[in-house]
N, C-alpha and C positions, 0 to 999 in steps of 0.2 A: 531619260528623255534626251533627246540628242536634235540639234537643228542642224538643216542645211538648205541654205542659201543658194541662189545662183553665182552669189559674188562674195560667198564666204570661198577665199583660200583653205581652211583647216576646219574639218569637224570640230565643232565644240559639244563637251557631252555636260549635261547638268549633273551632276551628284546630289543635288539635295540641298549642302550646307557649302557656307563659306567658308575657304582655306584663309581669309585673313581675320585679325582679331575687330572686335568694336573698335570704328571710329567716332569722336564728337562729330555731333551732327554740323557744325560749320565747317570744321573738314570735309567732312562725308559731301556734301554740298556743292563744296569748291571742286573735291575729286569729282565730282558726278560733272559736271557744267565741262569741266576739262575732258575729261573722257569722251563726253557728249559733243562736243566739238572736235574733237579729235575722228570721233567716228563720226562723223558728218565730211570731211575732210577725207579720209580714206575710203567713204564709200563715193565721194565725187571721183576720187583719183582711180580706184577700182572701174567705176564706169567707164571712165575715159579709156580707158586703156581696154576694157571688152569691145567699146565700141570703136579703137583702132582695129584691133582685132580681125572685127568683122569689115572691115573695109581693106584690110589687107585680104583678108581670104577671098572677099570677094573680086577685089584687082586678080588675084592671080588665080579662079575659076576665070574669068573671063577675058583673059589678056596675054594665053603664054605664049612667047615668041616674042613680043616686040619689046624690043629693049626701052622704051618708055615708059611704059610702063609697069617691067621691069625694075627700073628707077624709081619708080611712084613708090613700087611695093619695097621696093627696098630699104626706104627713107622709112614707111610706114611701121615699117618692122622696125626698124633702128627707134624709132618715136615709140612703141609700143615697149620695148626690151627699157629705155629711160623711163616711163612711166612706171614700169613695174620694180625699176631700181629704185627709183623714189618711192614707193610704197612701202620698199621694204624698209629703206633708212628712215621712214615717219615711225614705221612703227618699232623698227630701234630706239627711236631715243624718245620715244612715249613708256617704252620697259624700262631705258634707263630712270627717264624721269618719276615713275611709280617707286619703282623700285631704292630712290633717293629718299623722297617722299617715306616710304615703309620703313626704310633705315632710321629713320630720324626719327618719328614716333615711336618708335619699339627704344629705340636710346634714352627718347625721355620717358615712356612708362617703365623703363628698368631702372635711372635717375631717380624716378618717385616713389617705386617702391622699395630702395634702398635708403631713401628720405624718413618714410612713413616707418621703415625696422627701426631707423637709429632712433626713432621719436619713441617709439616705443620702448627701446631698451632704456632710454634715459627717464620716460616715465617711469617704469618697473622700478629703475633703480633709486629714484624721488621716493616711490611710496615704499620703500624698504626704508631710507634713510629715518623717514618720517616713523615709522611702525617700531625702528629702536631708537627712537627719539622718544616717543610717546610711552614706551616699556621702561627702561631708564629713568625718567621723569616722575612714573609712575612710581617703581620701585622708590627713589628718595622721599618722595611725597610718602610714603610708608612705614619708610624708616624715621621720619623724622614728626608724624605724627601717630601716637598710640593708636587712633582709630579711624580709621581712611572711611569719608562719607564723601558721595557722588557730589553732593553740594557743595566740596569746596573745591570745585574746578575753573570758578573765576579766576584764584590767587594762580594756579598752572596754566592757563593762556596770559594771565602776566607774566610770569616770570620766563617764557617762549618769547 
């Protein structure tokens, strides 16, 4: 499915899914309000500059020949060519600014799941210590009683 606007610059096409990963919804939120502002902002400045546009074009259907208006149109254009220069640097550094944003999350869920490995190898490595702690234990407890009964596992969490 594909939208087009009168005052989209670039086709956008829908695919379906999103190219960026889950955000927390107070992120997600704050991106949204920003964004949302932002295109509020570029489709005023978008306006403004079609509807240069159209007063340029129409100075110069109805006016060729006289250098006044000439001028008018001239100015018009030069106002219309800044507007759309500004357009374009908002929405420069609205990519920069995503794109900052996106860096930095993706930083710290790769921060936290190198967090969440080392937690776990160090678990792994606890419940090994623990399992020939408890095998050992076990074995003395063996050797040094002719007949090993489950009952006397009080005197082995004391001596732990």
């Amino acid at each position: 499915m594909s939208t087009k606007n009168s005052t989209d610059l670039v086709e956008y096409v829908d695919k379906g899914h999103s190219f960026l990963p889950d955000i927390p919804n107070t992120q997600k939120n704050q991106l949204e309000d920003r964004l949302s502002s932002q295109e509020r902002t570029i489709a005023f400045l978008l306006e403004q500059a079609f509807r240069i546009k159209e007063d340029i074009s129409a100075c110069l259907q109805g006016t060729h020949g006289f250098r006044k208006e000439e001028s008018l149109a001239r100015r018009l254009l030069e106002n219309h060519i800044q507007t759309i220069t500004s357009i374009v640097k908002k929405l420069s550094q609205n990519i920069e600014i995503l794109e900052d944003q996106i860096r930095v999350r993706d930083q710290a869920a790769t921060g936290t799941n190198f967090a969440v490995q080392e937690l776990n190898t160090k678990h792994l490595h606890g419940v090994g210590d623990l399992r020939g702690r408890v095998a050992r234990k076990r074995r003395k407890n063996m050797k040094e009683s002719p007949v090993y009964s489950p009952t006397s596992t009080n005197s082995f969490f004391k001596e732990l």
